[in-house]
C-alpha positions as CSV (number, residue, x, y, z in Angstrom):
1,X,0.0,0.0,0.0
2,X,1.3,3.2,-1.3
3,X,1.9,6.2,1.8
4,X,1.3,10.0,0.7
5,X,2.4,12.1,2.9
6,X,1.8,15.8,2.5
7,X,0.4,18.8,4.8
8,X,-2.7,20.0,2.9
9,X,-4.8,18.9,0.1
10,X,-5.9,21.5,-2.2
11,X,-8.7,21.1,-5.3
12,X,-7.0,22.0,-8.7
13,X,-9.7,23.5,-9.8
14,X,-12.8,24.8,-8.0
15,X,-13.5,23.8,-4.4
16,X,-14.7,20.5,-4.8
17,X,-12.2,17.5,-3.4
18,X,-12.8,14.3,-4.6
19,X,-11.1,10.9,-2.8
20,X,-11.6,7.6,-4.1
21,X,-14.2,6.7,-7.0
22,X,-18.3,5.7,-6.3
23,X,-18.2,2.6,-4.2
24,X,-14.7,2.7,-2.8
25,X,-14.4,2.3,0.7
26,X,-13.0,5.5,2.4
27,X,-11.1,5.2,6.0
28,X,-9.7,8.3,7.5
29,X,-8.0,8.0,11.0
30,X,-10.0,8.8,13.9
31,X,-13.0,9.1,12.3
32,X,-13.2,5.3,11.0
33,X,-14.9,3.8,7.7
34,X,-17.2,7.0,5.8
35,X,-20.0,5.5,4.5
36,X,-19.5,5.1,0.2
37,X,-22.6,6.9,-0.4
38,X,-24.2,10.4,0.4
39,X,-27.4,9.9,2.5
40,X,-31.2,11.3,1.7
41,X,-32.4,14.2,3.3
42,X,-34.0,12.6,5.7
43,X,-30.9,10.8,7.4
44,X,-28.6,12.3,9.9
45,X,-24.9,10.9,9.7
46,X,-23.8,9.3,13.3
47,X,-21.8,6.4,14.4
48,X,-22.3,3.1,14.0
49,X,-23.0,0.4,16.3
50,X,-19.4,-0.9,16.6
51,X,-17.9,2.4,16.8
52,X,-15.7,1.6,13.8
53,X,-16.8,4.4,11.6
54,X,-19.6,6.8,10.2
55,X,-22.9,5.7,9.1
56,X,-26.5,7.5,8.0
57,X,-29.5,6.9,9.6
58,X,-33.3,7.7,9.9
59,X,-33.6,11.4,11.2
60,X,-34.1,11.5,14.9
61,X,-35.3,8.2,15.6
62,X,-32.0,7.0,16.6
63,X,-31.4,9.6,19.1
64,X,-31.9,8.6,22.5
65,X,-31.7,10.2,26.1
66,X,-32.9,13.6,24.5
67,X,-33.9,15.9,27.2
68,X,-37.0,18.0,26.8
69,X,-36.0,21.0,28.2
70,X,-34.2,21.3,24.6
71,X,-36.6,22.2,23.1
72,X,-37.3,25.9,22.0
73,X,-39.5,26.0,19.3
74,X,-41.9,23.6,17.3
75,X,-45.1,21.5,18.1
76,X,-45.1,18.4,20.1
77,X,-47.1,16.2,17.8
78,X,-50.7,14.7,19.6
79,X,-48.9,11.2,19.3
80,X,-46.1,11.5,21.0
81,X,-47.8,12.2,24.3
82,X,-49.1,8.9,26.4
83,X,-52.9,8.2,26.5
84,X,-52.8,9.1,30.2
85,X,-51.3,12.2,31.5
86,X,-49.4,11.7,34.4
87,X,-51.2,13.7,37.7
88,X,-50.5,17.4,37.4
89,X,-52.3,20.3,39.0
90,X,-54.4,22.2,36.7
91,X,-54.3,25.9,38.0
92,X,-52.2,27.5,35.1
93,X,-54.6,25.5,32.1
94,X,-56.8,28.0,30.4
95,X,-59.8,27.7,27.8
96,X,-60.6,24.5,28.6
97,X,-63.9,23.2,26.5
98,X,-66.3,21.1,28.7
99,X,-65.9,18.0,25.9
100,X,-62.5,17.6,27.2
101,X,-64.1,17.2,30.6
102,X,-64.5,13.1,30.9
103,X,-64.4,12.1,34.1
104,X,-63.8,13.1,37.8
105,X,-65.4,15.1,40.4
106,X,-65.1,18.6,40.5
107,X,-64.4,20.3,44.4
108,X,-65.6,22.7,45.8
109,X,-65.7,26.0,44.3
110,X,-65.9,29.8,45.4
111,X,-68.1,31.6,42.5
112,X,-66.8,34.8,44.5
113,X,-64.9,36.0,41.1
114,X,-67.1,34.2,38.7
115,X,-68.4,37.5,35.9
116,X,-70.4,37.5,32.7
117,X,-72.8,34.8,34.2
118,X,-76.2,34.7,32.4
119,X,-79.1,34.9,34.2
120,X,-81.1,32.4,31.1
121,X,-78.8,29.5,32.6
122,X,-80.9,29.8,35.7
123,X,-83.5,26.9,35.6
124,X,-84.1,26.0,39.4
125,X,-83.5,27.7,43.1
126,X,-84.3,31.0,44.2
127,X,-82.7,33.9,44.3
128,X,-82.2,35.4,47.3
129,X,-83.6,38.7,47.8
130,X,-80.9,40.6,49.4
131,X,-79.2,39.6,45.8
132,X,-82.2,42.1,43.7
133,X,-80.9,45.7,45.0
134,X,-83.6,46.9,42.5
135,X,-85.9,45.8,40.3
136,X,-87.0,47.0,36.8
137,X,-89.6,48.9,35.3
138,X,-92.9,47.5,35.5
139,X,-91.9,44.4,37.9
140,X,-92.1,46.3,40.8
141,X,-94.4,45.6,44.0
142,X,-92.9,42.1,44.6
143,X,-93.7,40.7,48.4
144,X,-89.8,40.1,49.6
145,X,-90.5,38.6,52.8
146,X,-93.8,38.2,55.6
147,X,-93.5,37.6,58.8
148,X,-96.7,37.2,60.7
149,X,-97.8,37.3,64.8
150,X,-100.4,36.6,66.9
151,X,-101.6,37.3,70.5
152,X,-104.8,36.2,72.7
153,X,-103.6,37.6,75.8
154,X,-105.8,40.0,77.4
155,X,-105.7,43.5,78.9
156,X,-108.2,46.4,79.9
157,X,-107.8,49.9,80.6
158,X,-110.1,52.6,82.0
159,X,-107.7,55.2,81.0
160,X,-108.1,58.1,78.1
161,X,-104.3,57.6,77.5
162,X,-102.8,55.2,75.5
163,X,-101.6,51.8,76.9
164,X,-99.9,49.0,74.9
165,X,-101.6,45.8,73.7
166,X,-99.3,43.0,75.8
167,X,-98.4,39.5,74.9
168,X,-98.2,38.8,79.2
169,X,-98.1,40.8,81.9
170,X,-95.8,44.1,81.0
171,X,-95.0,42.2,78.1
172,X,-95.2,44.8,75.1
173,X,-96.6,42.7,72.7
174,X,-94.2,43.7,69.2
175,X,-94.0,42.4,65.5
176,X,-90.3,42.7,63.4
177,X,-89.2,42.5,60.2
178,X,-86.1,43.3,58.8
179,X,-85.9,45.2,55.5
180,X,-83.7,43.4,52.9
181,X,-83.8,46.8,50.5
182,X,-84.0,50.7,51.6
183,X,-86.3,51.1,48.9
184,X,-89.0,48.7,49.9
185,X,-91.9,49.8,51.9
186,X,-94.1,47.4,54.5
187,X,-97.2,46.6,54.3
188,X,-99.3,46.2,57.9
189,X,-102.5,44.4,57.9
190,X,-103.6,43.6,61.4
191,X,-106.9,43.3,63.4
192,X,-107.7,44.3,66.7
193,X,-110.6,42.9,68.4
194,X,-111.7,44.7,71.5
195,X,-115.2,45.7,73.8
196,X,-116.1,48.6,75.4
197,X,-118.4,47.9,78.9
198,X,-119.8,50.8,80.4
199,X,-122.2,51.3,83.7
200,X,-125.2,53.7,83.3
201,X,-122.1,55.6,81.1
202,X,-123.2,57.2,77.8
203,X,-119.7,57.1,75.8
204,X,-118.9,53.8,75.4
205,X,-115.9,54.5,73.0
206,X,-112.2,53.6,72.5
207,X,-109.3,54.8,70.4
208,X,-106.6,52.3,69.1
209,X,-103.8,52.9,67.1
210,X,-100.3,51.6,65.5
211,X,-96.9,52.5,65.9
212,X,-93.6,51.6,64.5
213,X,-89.7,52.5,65.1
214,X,-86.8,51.5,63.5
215,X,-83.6,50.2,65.0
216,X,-83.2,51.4,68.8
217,X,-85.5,54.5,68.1
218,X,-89.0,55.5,69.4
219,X,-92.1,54.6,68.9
220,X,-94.2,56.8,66.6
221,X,-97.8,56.6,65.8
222,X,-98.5,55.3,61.9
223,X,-102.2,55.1,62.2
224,X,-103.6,56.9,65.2
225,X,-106.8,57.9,67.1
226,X,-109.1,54.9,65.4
227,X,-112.4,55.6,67.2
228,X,-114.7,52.9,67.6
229,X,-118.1,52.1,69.7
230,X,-121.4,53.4,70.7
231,X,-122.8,56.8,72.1
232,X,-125.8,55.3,74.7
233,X,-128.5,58.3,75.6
234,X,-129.5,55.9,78.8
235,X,-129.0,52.8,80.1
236,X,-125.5,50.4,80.7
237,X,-123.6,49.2,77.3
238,X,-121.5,46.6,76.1
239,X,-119.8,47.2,72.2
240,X,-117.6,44.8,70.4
241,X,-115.7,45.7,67.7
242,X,-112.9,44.7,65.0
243,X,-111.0,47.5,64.1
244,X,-108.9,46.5,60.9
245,X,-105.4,48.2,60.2
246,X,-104.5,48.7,56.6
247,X,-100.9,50.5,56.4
248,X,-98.2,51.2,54.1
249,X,-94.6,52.3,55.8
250,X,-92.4,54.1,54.1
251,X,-89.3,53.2,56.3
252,X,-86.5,53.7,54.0
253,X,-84.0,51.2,56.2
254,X,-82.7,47.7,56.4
255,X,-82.3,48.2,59.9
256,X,-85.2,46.2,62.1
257,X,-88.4,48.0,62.1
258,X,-91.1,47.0,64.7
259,X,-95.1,48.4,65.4
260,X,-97.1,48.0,68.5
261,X,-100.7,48.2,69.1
262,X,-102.4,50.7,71.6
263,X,-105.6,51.6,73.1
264,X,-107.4,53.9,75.5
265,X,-110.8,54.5,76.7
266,X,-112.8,57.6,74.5
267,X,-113.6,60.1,77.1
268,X,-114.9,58.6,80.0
269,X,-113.4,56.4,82.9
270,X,-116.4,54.2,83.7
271,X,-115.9,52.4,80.4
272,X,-113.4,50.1,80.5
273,X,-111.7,48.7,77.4
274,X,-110.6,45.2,76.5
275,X,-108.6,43.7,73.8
276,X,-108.7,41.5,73.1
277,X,-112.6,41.6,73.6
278,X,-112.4,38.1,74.4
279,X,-109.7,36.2,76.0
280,X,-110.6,33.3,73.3
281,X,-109.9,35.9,70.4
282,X,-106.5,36.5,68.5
283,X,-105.3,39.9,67.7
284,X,-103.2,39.2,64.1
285,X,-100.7,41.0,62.5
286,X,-99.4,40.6,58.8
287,X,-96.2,42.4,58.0
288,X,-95.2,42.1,54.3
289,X,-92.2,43.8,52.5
290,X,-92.8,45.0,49.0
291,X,-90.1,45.3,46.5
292,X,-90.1,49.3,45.1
């Protein structure tokens, strides 16, 4: 075997270098046998499996141990991830479509910063009415809330001032509600039973009235001086009435609003008043809070 030994190899022409003829089998030192032909495209050039020289293979599917972090650009084909993703949280996804929602159990969730809900997705519950702050045009005068009482305990008064219907003994009998909206108002329908007994008296009459207050304030009459009973020209008496309340407060709170029944005798102290007129009877009281 012939030995050239020179320092550089220089084209004679051009700057293409030719060694060897097609099909020859080319060794150079350190780098081992070079394969006789160019590869496709497709092929990378690497070592072979001995180690004793250069060979071209299939693009990357001979590489091995690549690390992912590597990568800095591109799209991850759909097939080359598994069929189960390995147990990750799910904080930082976004856009999620509910198709790609199979399986599973979703916790418990705070809809505090949930925005752009539509109310047409509502088809069952209630909604709470401390969540309506106002309603629209033309569905106004919704009831909110009732709350309803009543009381059979009994008390009489000779007196021409007022005294408070009771529920027992120094008990003021009261009725509360709570407005959920400063707009509403409250409606108050209530009856009061009560009989006037005189003795050889001619003005067998009582006033009655209601009064509300809000919050820790005083009481203040809504619907005052309701006179009831009879005027007798002679002779004892004995008159029972009903006398109905029908009242719309204008409160303008949320804070606790609360009436109170009163009565009194009309004029004179030898008629005494009772409500109710019968211990047997029930004094009721309907609060109701209408939306504005």
């Amino acid at each position: 075997m012939s030995k050239l030994e020179v320092d550089k190899v220089t084209p004679q022409s051009g700057t293409t270098l030719t060694i060897g003829e097609a099909g020859d089998t080319t060794v150079i030192n350190g780098l081992g046998t070079l394969p006789a032909t160019i590869g496709s495209a497709t092929q990378v050039l690497s070592v072979n499996a001995g180690a004793t020289g250069l060979e071209y293979g299939t693009a990357a599917t001979d590489l091995s141990n690549l690390n992912a972090t590597n990568l800095t650009s591109g799209t991850v084909p759909d097939g080359r991830f598994p069929s189960v993703l390995p147990a990750a949280g799910a904080q930082n996804l976004t856009s999620l479509q509910p198709a790609a929602i199979v399986g599973g159990t979703f916790g418990s969730i705070n809809a505090a910063n949930l925005t752009n809900l539509n109310a047409t997705a509502l088809t069952s519950g209630t909604i709470p009415a401390a969540r309506i702050s106002s309603l629209p045009a033309g569905v106004g005068g919704k009831i909110l809330q009732v709350v309803s009482s009543t009381n059979s305990y009994q008390k009489s008064t000779t007196s021409t001032s007022f005294v408070d219907v009771e529920s027992s003994s120094g008990v003021v009998w009261e009725t509360a509600i709570t407005p959920l909206a400063t707009s509403s108002k409250i409606l108050i329908l209530g009856s009061l039973p009560l009989n006037i007994t005189g003795s050889g008296n001619q003005d067998n009459r009582a006033y009655s009235n209601v009064s509300g207050k809000v919050g820790a304030g005083s009481y203040t009459p809504l619907v005052n001086y309701q006179r009831n009973g009879t005027y007798m020209y002679s002779g004892a008496a004995s008159t029972s009435a009903v006398v109905p309340f029908n009242y719309l407060w204008t409160s303008n709170t949320t804070s606790e609003c609360k009436i109170k029944f009163q009565f009194s005798s009309y004029a004179s102290t030898s008629a005494t008043v009772y409500v109710p007129a019968l211990s047997s009877q029930l004094i009721v009281v309907t609060l109701m809070e209408i939306g504005a």
